[in-house]
N, C-alpha and C positions, 0 to 999 in steps of 0.2 A: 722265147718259149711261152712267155704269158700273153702275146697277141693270141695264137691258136685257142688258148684256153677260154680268154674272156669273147670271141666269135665264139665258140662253142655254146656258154654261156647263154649268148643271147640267143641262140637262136632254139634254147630249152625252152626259153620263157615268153616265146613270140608266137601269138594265139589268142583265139578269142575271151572277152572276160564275160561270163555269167553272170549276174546280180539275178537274188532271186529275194522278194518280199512275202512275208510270210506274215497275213493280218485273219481276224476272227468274225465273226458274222456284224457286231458292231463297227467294223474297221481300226477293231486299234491292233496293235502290234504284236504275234507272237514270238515272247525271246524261249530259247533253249529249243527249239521245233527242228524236227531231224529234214532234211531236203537231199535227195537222191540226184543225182544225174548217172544216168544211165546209158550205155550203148546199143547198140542194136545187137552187139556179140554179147550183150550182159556183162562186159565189163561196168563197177557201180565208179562212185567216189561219193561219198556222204558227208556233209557238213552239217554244224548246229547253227543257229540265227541268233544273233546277239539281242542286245535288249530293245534293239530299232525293229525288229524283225525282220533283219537282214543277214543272209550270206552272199558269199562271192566265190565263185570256183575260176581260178585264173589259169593260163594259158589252157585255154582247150582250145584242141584241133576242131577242125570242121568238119561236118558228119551230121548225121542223124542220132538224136537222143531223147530220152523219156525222162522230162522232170516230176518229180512228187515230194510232196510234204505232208508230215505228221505230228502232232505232238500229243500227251496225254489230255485227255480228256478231252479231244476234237477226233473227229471223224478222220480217216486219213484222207487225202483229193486224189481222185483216179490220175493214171500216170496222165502228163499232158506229156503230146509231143512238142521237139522244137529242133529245125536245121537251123545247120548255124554254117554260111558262108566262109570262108577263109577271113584271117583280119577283119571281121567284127565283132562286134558286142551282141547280147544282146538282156532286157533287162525282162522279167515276168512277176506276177504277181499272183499269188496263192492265195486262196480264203478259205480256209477251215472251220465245217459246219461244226454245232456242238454235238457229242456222241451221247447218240440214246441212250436212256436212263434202259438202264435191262435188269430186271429182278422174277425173282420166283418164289412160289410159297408152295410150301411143301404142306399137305396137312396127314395127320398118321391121325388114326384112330383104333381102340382097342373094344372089342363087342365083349359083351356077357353071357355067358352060357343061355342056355335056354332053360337048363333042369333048375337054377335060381331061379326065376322065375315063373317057377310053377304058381296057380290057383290058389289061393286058400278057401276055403269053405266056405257059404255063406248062408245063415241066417236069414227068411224072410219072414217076418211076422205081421198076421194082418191083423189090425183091429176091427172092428165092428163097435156100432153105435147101438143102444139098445136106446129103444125110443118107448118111454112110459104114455 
């Protein structure tokens, strides 16, 4: 009974392996960056990149799929496509821009009546020289 089992077994985990690298506009490594594989029915599977900036998504079937990566404070990378043959690998590398700085300034202002404001009266006095 445990021959059927362990065929079984292996042929769950017979399929292609992913490696996906996940680096930043300098080339060094993002760890903890979220990386998507995706099917064409929208089935996902999501993993996190270690401190190499590396994941691995193991036994996937062969098909067409949309990789993408993300992490805070980078840009997300539009999805990239990638087929993947029966029994192959295949290995990708991501680069994640830095995400725009976005800010607002909000400015409020409060007006003063007009009736403060009013005139006050003025005074003009002229002199005159008186010339002897």
């Amino acid at each position: 009974m445990r021959f059927p089992v362990l065929l079984f077994l292996s042929c769950v985990a017979w399929g292609a392996d992913v490696t996906v690298h996940v680096t930043d506009p300098q080339d060094r490594a993002v760890a903890s960056a979220t990386v998507s594989l995706t099917t064409r029915s929208g089935e996902r599977r999501t993993l996190a990149t270690d401190e190499k900036g590396v994941c691995r998504f193991l036994g996937v079937s062969a098909g067409e799929y949309w990789v993408q990566g993300e992490a805070p404070g980078f840009d997300a990378v539009s999805p990239r496509p990638l087929e993947l043959a029966s029994n192959t690998s295949a290995e990708l590398a991501l680069s994640l821009g830095l995400a725009q700085v976005r800010s607002s300034v909000v400015v409020t202002a409060t007006t003063q009546s007009f009736e403060r404001l009013k005139p006050k009266p003025v005074q003009i006095l002229v002199l005159q020289e008186l010339c002897l």
